[in-house]
N, C-alpha and C positions, 0 to 999 in steps of 0.2 A: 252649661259652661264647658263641657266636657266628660271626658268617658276613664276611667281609671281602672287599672286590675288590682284588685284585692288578694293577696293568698288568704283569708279568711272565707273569700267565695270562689276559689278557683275553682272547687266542687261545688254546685249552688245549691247547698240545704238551707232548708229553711229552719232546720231545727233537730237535732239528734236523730229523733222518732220521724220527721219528714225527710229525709234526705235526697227524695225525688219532687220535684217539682216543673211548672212549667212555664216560662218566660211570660206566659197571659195572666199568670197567679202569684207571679212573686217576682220582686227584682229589689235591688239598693240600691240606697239614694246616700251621697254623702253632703251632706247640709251642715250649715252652720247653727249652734246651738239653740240659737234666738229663735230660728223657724222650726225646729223639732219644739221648742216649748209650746208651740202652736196647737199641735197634734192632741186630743183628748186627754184628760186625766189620768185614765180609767186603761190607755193604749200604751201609756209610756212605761218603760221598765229601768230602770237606772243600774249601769254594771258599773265596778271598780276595776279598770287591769292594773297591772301588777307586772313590771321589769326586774327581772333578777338581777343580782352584780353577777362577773364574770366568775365562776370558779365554788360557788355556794354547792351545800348540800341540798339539791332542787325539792327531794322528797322529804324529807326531815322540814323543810320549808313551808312545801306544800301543805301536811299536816297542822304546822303551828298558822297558819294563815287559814288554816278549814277552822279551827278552834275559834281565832277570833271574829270572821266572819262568821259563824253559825251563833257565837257570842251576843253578836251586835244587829244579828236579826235576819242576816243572809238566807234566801232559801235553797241555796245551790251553789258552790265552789268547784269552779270546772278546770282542770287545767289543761294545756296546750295540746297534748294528748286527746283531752275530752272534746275538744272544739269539731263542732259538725263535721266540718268541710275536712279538717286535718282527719279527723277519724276515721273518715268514708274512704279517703284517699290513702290512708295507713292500711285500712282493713284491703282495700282493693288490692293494692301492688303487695300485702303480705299474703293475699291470696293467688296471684299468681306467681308472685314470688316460689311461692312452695311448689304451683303445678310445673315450673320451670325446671325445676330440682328434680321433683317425681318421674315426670314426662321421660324424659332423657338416662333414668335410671331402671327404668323399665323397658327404652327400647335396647339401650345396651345390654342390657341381663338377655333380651332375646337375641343379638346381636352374638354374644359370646356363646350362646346356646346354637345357633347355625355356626358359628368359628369352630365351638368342639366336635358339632358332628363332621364338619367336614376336615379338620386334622385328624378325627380318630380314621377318615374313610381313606385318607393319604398315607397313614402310617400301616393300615393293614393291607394296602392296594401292592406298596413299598417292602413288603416283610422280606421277600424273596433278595432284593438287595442288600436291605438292610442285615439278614441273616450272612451276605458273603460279605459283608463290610467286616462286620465282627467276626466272622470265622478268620479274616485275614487280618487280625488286629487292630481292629476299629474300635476303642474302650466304650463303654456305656456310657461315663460321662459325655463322651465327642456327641453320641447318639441325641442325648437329654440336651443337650447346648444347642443342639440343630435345632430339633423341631422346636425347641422353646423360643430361641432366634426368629423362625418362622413367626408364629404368633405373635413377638413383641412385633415384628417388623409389620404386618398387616393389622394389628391396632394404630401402631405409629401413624401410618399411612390413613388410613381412613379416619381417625378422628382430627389430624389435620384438615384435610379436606373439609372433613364438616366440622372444624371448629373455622377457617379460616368464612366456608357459606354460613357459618351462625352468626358470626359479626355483624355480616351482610346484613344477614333477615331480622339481627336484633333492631339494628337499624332502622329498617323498612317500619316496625313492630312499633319503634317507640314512636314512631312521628306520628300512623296509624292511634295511637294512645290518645299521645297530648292532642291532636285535630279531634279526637272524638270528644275531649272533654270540653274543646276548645282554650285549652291551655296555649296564650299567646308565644311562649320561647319554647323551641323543642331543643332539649342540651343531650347529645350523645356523646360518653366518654369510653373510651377504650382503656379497658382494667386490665393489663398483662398477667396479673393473676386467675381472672377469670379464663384466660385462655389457655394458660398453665395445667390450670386443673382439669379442663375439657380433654385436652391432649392426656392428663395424666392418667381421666378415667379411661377413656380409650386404649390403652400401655397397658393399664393395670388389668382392666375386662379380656384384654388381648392376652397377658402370661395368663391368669388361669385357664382359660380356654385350652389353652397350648402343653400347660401343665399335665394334663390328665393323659394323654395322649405321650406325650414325651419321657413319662416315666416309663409307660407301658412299651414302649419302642427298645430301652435302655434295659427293662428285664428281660425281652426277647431270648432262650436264646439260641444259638446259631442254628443245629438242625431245626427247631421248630420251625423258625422265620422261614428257611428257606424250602420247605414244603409247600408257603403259602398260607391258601386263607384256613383256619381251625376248623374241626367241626363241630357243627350245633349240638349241642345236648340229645341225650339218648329218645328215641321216639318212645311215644305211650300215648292211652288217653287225655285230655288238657283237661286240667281245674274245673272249667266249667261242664266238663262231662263227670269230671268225678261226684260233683255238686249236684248236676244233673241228670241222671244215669239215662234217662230214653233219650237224651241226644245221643248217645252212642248207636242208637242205629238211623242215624241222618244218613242222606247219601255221600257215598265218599271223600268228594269232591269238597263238602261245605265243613266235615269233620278235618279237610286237610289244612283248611283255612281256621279252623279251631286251634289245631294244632300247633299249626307256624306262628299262634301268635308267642308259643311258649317255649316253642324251640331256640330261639336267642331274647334270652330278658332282657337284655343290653339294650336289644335295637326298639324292642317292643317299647321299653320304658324311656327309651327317647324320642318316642313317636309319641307316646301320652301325651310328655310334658309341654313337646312342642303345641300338641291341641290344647293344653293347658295355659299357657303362655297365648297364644294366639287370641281366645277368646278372650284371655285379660286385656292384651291389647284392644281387643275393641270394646270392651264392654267399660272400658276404664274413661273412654270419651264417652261414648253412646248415653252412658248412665248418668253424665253430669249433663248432655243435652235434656235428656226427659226429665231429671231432677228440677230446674231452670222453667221449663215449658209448666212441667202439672202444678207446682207451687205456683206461678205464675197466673195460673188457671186460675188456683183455688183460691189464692187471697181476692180474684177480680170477681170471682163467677158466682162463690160459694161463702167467701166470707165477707165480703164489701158489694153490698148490693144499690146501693144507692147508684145513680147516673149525673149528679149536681152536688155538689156544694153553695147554698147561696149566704152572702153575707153581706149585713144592713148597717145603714149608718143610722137606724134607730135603735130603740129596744125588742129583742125580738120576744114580742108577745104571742098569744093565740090567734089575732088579728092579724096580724103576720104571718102566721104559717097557713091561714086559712088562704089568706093572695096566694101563696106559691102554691096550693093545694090546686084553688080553681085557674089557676095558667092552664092554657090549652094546649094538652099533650103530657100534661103531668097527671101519677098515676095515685100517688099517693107521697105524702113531705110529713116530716118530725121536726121538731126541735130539738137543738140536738147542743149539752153542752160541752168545753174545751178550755181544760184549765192546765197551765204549766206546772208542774209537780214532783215534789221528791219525795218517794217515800223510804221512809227511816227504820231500820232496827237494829236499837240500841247505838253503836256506834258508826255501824255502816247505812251508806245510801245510796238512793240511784236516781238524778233526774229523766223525768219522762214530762209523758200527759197523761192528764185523766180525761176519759171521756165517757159524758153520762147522756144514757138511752134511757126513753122510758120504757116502762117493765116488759111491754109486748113488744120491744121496735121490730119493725119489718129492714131496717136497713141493714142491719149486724147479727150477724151467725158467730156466735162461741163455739169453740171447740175443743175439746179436752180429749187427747190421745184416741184422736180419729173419731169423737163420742158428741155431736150435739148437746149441749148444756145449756139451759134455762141461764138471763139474767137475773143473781142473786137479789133476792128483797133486805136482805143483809151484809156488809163485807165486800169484801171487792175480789176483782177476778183481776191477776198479774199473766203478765207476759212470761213465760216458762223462765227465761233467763235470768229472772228476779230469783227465784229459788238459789240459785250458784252467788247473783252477783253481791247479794246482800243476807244470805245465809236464813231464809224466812221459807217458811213450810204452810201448808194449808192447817190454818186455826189460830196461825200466831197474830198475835195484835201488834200493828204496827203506825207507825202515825205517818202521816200526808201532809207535807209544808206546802199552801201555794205561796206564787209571788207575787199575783194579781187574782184578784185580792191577798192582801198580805193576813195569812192565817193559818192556821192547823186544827186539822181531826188525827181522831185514832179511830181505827176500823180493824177490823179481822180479815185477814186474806180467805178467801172464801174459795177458791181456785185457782187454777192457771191454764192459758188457753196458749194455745200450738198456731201459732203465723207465720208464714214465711219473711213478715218486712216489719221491723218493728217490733219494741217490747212495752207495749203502753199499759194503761190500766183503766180500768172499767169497772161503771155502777150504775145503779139504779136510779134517777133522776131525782125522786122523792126522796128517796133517802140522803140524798147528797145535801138536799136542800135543807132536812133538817141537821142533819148533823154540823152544816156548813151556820144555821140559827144556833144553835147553841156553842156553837164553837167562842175563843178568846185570840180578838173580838169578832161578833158576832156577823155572819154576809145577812144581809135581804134576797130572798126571792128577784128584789127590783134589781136588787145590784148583779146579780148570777144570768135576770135578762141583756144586761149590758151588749151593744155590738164587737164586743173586744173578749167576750165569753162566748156567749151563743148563736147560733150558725140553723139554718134550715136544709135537711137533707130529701133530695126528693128523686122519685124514681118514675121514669118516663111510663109514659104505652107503650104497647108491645107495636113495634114497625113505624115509634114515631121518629122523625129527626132530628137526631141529638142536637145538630148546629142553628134548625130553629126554634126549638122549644127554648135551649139557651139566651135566644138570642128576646125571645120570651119573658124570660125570666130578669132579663138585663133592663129591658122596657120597664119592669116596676118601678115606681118612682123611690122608694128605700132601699134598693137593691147597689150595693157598692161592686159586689164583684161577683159573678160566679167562677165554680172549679170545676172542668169536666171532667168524671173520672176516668172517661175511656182516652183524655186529651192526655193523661196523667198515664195511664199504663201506656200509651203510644212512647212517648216520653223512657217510662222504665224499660221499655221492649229497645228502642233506638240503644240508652245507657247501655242494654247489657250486648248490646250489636256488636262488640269487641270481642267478648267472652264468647259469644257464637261460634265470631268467626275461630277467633284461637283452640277452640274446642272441635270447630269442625276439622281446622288443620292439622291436627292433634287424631282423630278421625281417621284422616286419609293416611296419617306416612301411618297409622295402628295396623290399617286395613292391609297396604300394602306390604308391611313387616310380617306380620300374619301371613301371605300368599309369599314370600320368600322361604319366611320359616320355614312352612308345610312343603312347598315343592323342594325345599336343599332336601331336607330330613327323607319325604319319600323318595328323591331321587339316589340317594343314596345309598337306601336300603336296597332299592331294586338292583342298584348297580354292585352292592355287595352279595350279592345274590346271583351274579350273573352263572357261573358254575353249575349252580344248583339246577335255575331254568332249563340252562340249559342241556342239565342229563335229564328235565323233564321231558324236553323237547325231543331228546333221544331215545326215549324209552316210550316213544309213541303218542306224547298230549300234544295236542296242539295246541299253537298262539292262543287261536280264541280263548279253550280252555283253562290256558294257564293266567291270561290275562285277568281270566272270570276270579283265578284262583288269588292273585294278587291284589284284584279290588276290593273283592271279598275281605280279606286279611287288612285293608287300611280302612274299610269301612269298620268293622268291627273294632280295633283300634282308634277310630277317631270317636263311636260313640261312647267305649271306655270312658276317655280323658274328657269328654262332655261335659257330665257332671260335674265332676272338677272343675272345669274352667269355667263353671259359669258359677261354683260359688267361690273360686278366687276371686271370678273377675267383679263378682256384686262385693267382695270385701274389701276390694282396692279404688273400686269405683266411690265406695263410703268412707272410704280413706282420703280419697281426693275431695272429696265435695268436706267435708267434715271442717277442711281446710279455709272455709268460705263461710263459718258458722261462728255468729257473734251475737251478741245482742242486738246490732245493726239488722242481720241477718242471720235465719234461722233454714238451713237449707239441707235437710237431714234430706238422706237418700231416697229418693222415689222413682223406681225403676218399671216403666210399665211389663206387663208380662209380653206383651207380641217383640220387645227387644229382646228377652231372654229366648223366644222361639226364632225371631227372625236369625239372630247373632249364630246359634246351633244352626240354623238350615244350612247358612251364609259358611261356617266351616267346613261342614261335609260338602258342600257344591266346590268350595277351593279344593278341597281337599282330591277332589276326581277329577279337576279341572288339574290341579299340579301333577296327579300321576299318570295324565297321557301322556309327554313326552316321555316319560322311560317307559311305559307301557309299546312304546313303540319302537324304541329302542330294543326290547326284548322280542318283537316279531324279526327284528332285522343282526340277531343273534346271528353268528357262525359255528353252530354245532361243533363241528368234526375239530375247526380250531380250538374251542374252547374245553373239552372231551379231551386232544389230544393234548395240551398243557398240561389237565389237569392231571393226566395219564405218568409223565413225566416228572 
């Protein structure tokens, strides 16, 4: 009769714990009630909703309406919050929500970090005026007003800009969104606070910058300034010779470059941090692609091995899994049960599923803190989030309402297993059965066969073809539906095809921030250093040599701040992903080690790639000029 949008399916879960599905496996129908009474017994679930008045106490509500539902037989009170589709889509935009926040306060933090080194490189470039300004009664305040002026004005300026391009790209961003979820209305509002506050970080990243520099300009005073640039700290052996005593007889040239890195701590320690900062930036996307990827891996490759899901409009007996067993191209199939489920302790609870394997399955890998784990003959294995979300430890006895069949056990948590999708629960076949016989009132064996519980799992040959062994499987005459699993991560891989992308973007301006960073900071240095080069120069070294002596000195310096940056950058990167971890989803940091090697190579090749231009700038020195200022 027609097609409707639902906000209950705008995200199409099928169910808390499913919340990825594939238009071949699941869709709604909205029917009138007389033809849903149609549908099996055994399939139908009956819900109460529930309209608040306008103005109520929602929570306090909530709670008395859990009491008399749980009362009157309820096996689950969800509220609007809790609903699939709201939840998926809560957890998603509050998880970029935060990378949005983050993103942009880490690249301003690098941002004010090239703005201070290059005000400190202006005010000490400037000394020699700045000393006859105030010798002829220029106050210190006028001084500190200037340069602080400077810096608000080039945050002013530049976070306009890119707040005015952020508009833009948020724009681009949301439509990008809703088309990918296929959300039918894209609504874009313009927040005048949100634009407020982008300009206002930008002001505020811009005085401190400016701050640090502006004072030092303001204590200047006059003969100093107008001598010029200071000198470095007295010469000697460096730290790591005192630490190391046979470096002291290295050749002279590499002792000089030991040297210089501690002749100005100033410059030294803001060449660290800029490699510190750098590799944050990139290891802060980098880390949340491979997190995304190896999870992804593992829940497909290593924890769900099945290739089918088949599901019957009979009872799925032995007779039944024995058909899907000899399907040609099948490698081996289970019976496999799925029951809707809350389980309880004491006052708190959590709807899930249960789902029971027999004791040996080949479909399902457990895993407990990286540790392969046997299915319990006893108790049940929880999804780790259960521990926080219902306050239940390995040993406590807790009980299992289902709602189909309408019943309850009490079991012992027996474990908890580590997944990236889903916080479900898990047992042993036999055991379910009996506990599920003696329960009040009591399931059958027959009843637990039902098409509306259990499901056949099967795993292909090795090079067979997934779409026609499927299509294999669909030919049995009791076969209602299969599920492909690889159709199903095709499916979540597209889902997360947004986060890619905004991670990869996220990526590139890191990458690019990073090669600004490092080239401002080393161009800087060399350029404050020009003097020096150049009484090297006079005193008989040549370019090459001196060039050798200046790479040397940013090499050694970038592998310094190395370390560092790459375990800020693995603690910011867990910072970010952390942001994305729910019961929904379970996405703890996983960083392969070739991005902690690749990220390090990737800074020192920037890093020598930023200091040719002023490495060349230093062969193109004017000696006698820069000798004869310095002379004067």
């Amino acid at each position: 009769m027609g097609t409707v949008v639902s906000a209950e399916y705008l995200w199409p879960a099928r169910s808390r714990q499913q919340l990825f599905t594939t238009p071949e496996d699941f869709g709604v129908l909205f029917v009138p009630e007389s033809l849903a009474r149609k549908a099996p017994t055994s399939t139908q679930v009956t819900q109460t909703l529930v309209l608040y008045d306008d103005g109520v106490d929602s929570e306090k509500l909530d709670d008395e309406l859990g009491e008399v539902a749980s009362r009157d037989g309820a096996t689950d009170v969800q509220t609007q919050a809790d609903q699939p589709s709201n939840a998926a889509l809560s957890e998603d935009l509050q998880g970029f929500g935060q990378l949005s926040l983050m993103f942009p306060l880490l690249f301003l933090t690098a941002a004010g970090m090239a703005t201070l080194i290059l005000l400190n490189r202006i005010v000490r470039s400037q000394r020699p005026q700045i000393g006859t300004l105030m010798a002829n009664g220029l106050g210190a305040r006028s001084v500190r007003r200037h340069f602080l002026a400077y810096g608000l004005l080039v945050g002013f300026v530049g976070a306009f800009i890119g707040a005015v391009a952020g508009v833009l790209l948020g724009s681009l961003i949301t439509g990008a969104y809703t088309s990918a979820l296929s959300i039918p209305d894209t609504v874009v509002g313009f927040y005048p606070l949100t634009l407020i506050v982008g300009i206002g970080f930008g002001i505020v990243m811009g005085a401190i910058a400016a701050l640090v520099p502006a004072r030092a300009a303001s204590r200047i005073s006059p003969a100093q300034a107008m001598r010029g640039d200071a000198m470095a700290s007295g010469a000697g052996p460096s730290l790591l010779e005192r630490l190391v005593p046979p470096l002291r007889h290295l050749p002279i040239r590499w002792r000089m470059s030991l040297r210089g890195i501690g002749r100005n701590k100033r410059r030294s320690a803001s060449m660290v941090i800029g490699v510190v900062l750098s590799l944050t930036l990139i290891l802060a996307s980098w880390g949340m692609l491979d997190t995304t990827q190896i999870l992804m891996s593992e829940q497909f490759d290593e924890i769900q091995h099945d290739d089918a899901q088949a599901f019957f409009t009979v009872p799925v007996d032995d007779a039944v899994v024995s058909d899907v067993k000899n399907t040609d191209g099948v490698a081996d199939a289970e019976r496999v049960l799925a029951l809707g489920a809350t389980i309880e302790n004491g006052d708190q609870h959590y709807a899930t599923q249960l789902q029971a394997f027999p004791h040996d399955t080949e479909m399902h890998t457990f895993v407990s803190s990286s540790v392969k784990i046997p299915l319990p003959e006893s108790g049940v294995l929880a999804g780790s989030s259960i521990k926080s979300l219902i306050g239940a430890d390995v040993g406590d006895v807790v009980a299992v309402a289902f709602s189909s069949p309408e019943t309850t056990i009490e079991t012992t948590i027996a474990g908890f297993v580590d997944e990236p999708l889903g916080t479900y629960l898990y047992m042993e076949q036999r055991q379910l059965e009996d506990l599920l016989a003696k329960a009040s009132p009591p399931v059958s064996s027959e009843q637990l066969d039902s098409p509306a519980t259990a499901s056949v799992m099967a795993i292909y040959d090795e090079g067979a073809d997934a779409d026609t062994v499927r299509s294999r499987l669909l030919d049995l005459e009791s076969v209602a539906a299969v599920i492909s699993t690889k159709a199903l991560q095709d499916t979540l891989n597209q889902a997360m095809s947004l986060f890619y992308a905004f991670v990869g973007i996220m990526l590139l301006f890191g990458a690019s921030m990073a090669f600004a960073l490092l080239f401002n900071m080393i161009s800087v240095n060399i350029s404050e250093r020009a003097v020096e080069l150049a009484t090297m120069r006079a005193n008989g070294l040549s370019a090459r040599l001196v060039n050798r002596l200046m790479t040397g000195e940013t090499l050694l310096l970038t592998l310094i701040g190395i370390p560092f940056g790459l375990i800020v950058g693995y603690l910011v990167s867990a910072a970010f992903m952390s942001s994305f971890t729910s019961d929904l989803f379970d996405f703890d940091l996983q960083m392969r080690w070739t991005t902690l090697v690749f990220s390090a190579l990737a800074i020192v090749v920037t890093a020598l790639i930023a200091q040719w231009p002023a490495l060349r700038a230093v062969r193109r020195i004017d000696i006698a000029t820069v000798v004869r200022e310095r002379a004067q």
